[in-house]
C-alpha positions as a printed NumPy array, in Angstrom:
array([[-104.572,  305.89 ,   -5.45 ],
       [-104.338,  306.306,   -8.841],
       [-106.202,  306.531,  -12.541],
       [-105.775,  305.609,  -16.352],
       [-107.012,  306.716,  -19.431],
       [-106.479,  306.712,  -23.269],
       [-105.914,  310.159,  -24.185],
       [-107.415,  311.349,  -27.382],
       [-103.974,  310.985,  -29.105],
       [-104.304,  307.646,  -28.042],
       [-101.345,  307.589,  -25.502],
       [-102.127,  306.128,  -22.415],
       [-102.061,  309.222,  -19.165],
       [-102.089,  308.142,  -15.469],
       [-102.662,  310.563,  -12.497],
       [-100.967,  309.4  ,   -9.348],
       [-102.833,  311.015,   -6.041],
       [-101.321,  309.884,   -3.006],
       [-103.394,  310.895,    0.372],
       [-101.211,  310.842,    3.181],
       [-102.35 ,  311.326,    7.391],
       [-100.71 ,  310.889,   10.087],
       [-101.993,  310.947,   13.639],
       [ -99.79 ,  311.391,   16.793],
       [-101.583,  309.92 ,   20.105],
       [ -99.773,  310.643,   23.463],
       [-100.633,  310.727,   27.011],
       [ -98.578,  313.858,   27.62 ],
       [ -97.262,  312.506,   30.811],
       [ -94.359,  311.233,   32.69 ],
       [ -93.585,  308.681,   34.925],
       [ -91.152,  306.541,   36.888],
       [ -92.685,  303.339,   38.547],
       [ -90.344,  301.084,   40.536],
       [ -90.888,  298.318,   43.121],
       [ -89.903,  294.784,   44.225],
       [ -91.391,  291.215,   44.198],
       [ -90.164,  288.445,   46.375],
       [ -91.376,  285.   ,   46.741],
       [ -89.915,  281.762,   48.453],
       [ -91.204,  277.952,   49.428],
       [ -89.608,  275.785,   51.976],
       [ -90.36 ,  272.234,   52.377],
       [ -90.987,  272.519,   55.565],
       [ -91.061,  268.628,   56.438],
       [ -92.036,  265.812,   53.562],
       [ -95.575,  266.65 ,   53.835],
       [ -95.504,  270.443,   54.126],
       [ -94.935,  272.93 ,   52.117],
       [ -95.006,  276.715,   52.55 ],
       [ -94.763,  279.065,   49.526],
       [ -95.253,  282.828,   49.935],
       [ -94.815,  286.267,   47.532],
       [ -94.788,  290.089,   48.142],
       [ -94.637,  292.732,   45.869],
       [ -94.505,  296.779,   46.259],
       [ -95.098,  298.896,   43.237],
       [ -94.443,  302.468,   43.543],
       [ -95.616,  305.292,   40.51 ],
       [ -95.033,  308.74 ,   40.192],
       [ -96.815,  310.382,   37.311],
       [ -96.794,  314.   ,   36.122],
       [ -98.491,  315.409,   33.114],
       [ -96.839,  317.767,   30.485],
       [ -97.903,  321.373,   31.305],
       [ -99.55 ,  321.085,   28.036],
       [-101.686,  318.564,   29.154],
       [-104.956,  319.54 ,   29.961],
       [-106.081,  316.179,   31.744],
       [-106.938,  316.883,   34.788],
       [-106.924,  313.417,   35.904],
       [-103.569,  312.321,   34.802],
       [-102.194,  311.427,   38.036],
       [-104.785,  309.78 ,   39.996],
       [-104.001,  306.362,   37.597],
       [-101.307,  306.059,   40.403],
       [-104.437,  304.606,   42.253],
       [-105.206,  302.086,   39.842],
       [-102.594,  299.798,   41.406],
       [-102.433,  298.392,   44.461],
       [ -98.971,  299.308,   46.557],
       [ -98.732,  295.935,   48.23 ],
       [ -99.349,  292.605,   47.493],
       [ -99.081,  289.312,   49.294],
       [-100.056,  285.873,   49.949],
       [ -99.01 ,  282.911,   51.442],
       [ -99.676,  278.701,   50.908],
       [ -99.67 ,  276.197,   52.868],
       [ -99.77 ,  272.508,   51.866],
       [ -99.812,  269.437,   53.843],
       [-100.136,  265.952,   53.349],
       [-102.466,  264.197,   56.112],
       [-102.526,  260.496,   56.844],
       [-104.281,  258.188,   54.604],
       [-103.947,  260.427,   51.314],
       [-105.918,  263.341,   52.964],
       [-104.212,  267.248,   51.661],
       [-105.314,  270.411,   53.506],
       [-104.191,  273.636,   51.824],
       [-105.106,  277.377,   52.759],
       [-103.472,  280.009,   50.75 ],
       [-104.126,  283.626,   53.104],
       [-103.874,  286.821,   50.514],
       [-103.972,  290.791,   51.214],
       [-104.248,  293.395,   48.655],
       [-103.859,  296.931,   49.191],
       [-106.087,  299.866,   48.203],
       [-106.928,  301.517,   44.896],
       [-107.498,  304.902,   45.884],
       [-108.953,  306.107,   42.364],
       [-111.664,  303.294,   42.777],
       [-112.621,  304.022,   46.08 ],
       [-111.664,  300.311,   46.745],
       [-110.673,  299.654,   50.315],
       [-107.532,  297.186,   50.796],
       [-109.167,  293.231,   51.397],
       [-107.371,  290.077,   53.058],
       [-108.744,  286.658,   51.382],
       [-108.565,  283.164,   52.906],
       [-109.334,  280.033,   50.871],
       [-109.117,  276.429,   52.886],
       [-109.439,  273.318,   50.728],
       [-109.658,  269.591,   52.143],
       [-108.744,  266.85 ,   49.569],
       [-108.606,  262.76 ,   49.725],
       [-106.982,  260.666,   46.848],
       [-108.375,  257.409,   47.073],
       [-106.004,  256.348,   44.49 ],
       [-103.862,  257.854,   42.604],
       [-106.306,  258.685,   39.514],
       [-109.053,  259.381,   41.788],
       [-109.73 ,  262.776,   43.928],
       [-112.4  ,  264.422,   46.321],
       [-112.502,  267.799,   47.827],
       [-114.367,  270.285,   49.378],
       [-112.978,  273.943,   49.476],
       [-114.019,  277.47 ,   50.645],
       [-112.826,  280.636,   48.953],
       [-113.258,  284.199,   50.187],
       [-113.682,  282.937,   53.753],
       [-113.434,  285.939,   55.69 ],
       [-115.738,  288.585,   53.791],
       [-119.477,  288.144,   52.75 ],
       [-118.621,  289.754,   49.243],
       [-115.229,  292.22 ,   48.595],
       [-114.846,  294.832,   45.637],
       [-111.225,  294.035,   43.853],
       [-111.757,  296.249,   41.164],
       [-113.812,  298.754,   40.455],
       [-115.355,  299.13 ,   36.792],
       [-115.099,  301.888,   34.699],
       [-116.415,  302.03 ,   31.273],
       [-117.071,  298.819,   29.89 ],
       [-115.442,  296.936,   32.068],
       [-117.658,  295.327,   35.467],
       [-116.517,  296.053,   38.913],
       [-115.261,  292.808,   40.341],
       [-116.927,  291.294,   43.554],
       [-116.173,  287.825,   44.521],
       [-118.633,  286.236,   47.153],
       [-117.936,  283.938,   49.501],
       [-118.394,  280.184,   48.054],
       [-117.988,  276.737,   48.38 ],
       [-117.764,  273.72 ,   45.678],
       [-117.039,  270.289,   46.408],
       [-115.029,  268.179,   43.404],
       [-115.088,  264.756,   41.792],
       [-111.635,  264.542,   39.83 ],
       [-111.   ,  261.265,   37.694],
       [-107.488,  261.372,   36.12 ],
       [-107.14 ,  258.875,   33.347]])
């Protein structure tokens, strides 16, 4: 920031102000997270195919003894611990596909939301090979689950059970 002016002996003066703040934001915390993802497909025959992934994530948080949040560590339950799912696709006689892709999800403890398994079936003809029809079902085995729990701003997730049918025309 600065200013000019003439001075009455007519020499031009200039004050220079500089304003200078500085912040420092921290979590005053610690932490070591490790874990492992896998995942593999095998064509099984010429019409199947399998595909499947785990992971494991692991965290270990600890605040500073100068930090005075008290809930620090629970953000180890944010995260779910394990992770998996598994495809299968599969070419039927005269162009018909079935797929079904089975998932699990562990618990988040600081959300209070209890581990869920998923299972999604989908049954698909291609006519030709620019035209497709299908019918599928998600979230087959529960009614409604909670993945994700909101806080703040942010909705808590709840994915019904559903069905849709689609029309696909590839030019």
């Amino acid at each position: 920031m600065g200013a000019a002016w003439v001075s009455g002996s007519g020499v031009q003066e200039s004050l220079e102000v500089l304003l200078e703040a500085s912040t420092t934001v921290g979590n005053l915390m610690s932490g070591v997270t490790y874990g492992l993802e896998a995942s593999t497909a095998l064509n099984v025959t010429a019409g199947w195919k399998l595909s499947g992934a785990y992971s494991l994530l692991r965290m270990q948080l600890r605040p500073y003894a100068t930090s005075r949040d008290e809930a620090a560590e629970a953000a180890e339950g944010d995260s779910p611990r394990h992770q998996f799912q598994v495809h299968s696709l599969l070419a039927l006689p005269h162009n018909f596909e079935a797929d079904a892709a089975l998932y699990h999800v562990s618990s988040l403890p600081n959300q209070q939301t209890p581990r869920y398994t998923r299972l999604d079936l989908r049954l698909g003809w291609r006519p030709t090979e620019r035209l497709e029809l299908s019918f599928a079902g998600q979230n087959l085995l529960d009614g409604r689950h909670r993945e994700f729990a909101g806080l703040g701003s942010v909705l808590t997730s709840q994915p019904q059970r559903s069905a849709y049918g689609k029309l696909a025309w590839r030019f």
